[in-house]
Steps between C-alpha positions, in 0.01 A plus 500: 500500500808730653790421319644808555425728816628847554575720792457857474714609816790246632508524827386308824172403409657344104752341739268329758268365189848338346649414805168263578461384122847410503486319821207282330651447204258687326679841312297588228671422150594862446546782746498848365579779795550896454556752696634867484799408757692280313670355814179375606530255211829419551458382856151331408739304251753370718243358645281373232731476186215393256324847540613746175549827511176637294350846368189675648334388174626135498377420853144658374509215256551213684214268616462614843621848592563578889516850597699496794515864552404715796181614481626882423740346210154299379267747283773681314639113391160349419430826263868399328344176442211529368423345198793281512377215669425198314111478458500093652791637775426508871619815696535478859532794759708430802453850654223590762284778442438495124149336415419267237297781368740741490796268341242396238432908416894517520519246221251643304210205559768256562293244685700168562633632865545375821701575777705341738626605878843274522634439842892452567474113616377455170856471417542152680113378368344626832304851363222575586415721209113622423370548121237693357393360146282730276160390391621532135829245519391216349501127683780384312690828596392433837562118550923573351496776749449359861690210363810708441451653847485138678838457530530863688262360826134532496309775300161534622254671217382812708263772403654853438382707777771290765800444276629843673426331851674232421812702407477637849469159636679224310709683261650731761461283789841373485672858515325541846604174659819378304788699656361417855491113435871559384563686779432258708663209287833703539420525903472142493893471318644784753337273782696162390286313260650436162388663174280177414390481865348804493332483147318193579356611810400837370344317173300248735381705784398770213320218311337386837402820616301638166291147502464535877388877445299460177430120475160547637557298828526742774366869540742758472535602809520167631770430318703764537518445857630182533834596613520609823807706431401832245854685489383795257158518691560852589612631137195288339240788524767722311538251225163422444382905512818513256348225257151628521646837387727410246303261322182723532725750348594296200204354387286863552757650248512148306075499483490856459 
């Protein structure tokens, strides 16, 4: 049904959707990207050589249209667009913020939306990235949909309310832990293990400890104290007061 996709916007969230496609053997036939920088495109192309260079109005015609746009860049692009989408085409948002509602008044009636909230191990096939599908997409439309966002990691069908708590949660999440857990892989090097030493027992103790923590088996509390030795115990009230009001921050202004 999508022979050719389109990205409106090339930046991290075009490259995390090729980088996991590409991974899975499974690029679309045609990749059509624009964007007003034009080295955005030209890095996205090293990368991904099949995607062309394309107009504004040539990614409005493709089959499925991402807008992968901040939400500020969003309304005045969606009014450029109107019009021009093909009336069997898909669009997809992949911006928080902007309701199905509000893209389908955008795109004057426009009604085959949905959106998507992409996270970064998506790249490797392990996403976890949350859709929203509007009443008015048709089954078939839906069915080619989630199956071209399989090979990205699992995308749960959601209702719209959450999708921005999500983006606080999973599409964020791995800003607020990532640079710690490399942190403390490069602690690991500096302290004598080797580079693949130190990778592997990051990887598994990281695997182990979100299935001991969310797996279901133990309380929370339980299992966070079963090591006897806590060496950030007295900075953990900081970090968590720091979460609490950060995130709260984000999603109030992101739910707003």
């Amino acid at each position: 049904m999508f022979n050719t996709i389109s990205f409106i916007g090339a930046g991290r969230i075009a490259r995390i959707m090729l980088g996991g496609w590409k991974k899975a053997g499974a690029v679309p036939p045609q990749v059509l990207a624009f964007d007003t920088n034009p080295d955005a495109i030209t890095s996205l192309q090293a990368d991904f050589p099949a995607v062309q260079p394309a107009t504004l109005e040539q990614c409005a015609a493709a089959d499925l249209v991402f807008g992968a746009l901040h939400p500020p860049a969003m309304p005045a692009m969606l009014e450029q667009i109107a019009g021009k989408l093909k009336p069997d085409a898909v669009f997809c948002s992949l911006a928080p913020r902007i309701k199905l509602a509000a893209l389908a008044e955008k795109l004057g009636g426009f009604g085959r939306l949905a959106r998507l909230n992409p996270n970064s191990p998506g790249i490797i096939g392990m996403g976890y990235n949350p859709v929203v599908l509007a009443a008015t997409l048709p089954p078939d439309a839906r069915s080619a949909l989630l199956d071209l966002f399989k090979p990205l990691g699992h995308s749960p069908e959601i209702e719209e309310n959450l999708l921005e708590t999500y983006a606080v949660i999973s599409a964020m999440g791995p800003t607020y832990f990532g640079f710690q857990f490399a942190e403390v892989e490069r602690l690991g090097r500096e302290f004598g293990l080797s580079r693949e030493a130190a990778r592997e027992a990051m990887r598994s103790m990281l695997h182990g400890t979100t299935d001991l923590l969310f797996g279901g088996a133990l309380p929370t509390e339980q299992a966070l104290d079963l090591v006897p030795v806590r060496p950030m115990a007295e900075d953990e009230p900081a970090i968590r007061q720091m979460l609490q009001q950060r995130l709260g921050a984000i999603h109030a202004r992101l739910t707003a």
